[in-house]
N, C-alpha and C positions, 0 to 999 in steps of 0.2 A: 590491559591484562586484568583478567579476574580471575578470582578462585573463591568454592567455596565448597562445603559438606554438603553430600547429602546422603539417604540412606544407601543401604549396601545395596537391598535389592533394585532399589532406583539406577542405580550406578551401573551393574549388570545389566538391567534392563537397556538404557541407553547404550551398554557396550552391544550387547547382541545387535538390537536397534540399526547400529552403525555398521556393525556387521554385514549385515543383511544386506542394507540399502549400498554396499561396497565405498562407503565414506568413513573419517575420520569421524572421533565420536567429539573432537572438540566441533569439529561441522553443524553436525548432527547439535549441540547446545549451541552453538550459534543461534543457529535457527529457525531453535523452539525458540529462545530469547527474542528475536526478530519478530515470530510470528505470535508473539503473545505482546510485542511493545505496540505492534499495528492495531491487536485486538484493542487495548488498552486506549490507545489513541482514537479511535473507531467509536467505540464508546464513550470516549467523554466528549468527541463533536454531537454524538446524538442528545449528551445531556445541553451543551450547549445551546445544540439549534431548538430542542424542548422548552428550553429556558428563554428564549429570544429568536423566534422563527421571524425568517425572511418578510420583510414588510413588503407593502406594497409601492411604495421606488426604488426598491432594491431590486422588485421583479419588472419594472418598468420594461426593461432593453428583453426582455424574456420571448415577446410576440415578434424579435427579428427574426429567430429561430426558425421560423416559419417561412419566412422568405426563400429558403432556400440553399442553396451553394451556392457563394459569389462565382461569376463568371471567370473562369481560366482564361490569363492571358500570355500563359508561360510560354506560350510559341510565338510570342512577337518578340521575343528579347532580344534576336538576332535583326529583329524590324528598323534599327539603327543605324542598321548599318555595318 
């Protein structure tokens, strides 16, 4: 559970917001919360992988990629028997 202030117009603005889109305005802050902790998260892997990009034996297994789809064998399952 959280709570917290913010301005009136904000708060309006969010209610209408919720309005509109036919959800609950706690939804509606979920949401943004959600879609600003991805933002958030998003951005400090870019600082990371900036900070420390991918070597090369990390990219090693990278040219399997190229191989292919592995062959489907999911119609033998019954091949047992």
């Amino acid at each position: 559970m959280m709570s917290f202030r913010v301005e009136d117009a904000e708060a309006e603005d969010a209610q209408r917001w919720a309005h509109k889109l036919g959800i609950d305005r706690s939804e509606l802050l979920r949401e943004a919360l959600h879609r600003h902790l991805v933002r958030l998260a998003a951005e400090q892997d870019m600082t990371a992988y900036d900070e420390s990009p991918i070597s090369e034996s990390e990219m090693a297994l990278a040219s399997s990629a190229e191989w292919g789809p592995a062959e489907d064998w999911s119609d033998w399952s019954d091949a047992a028997g």
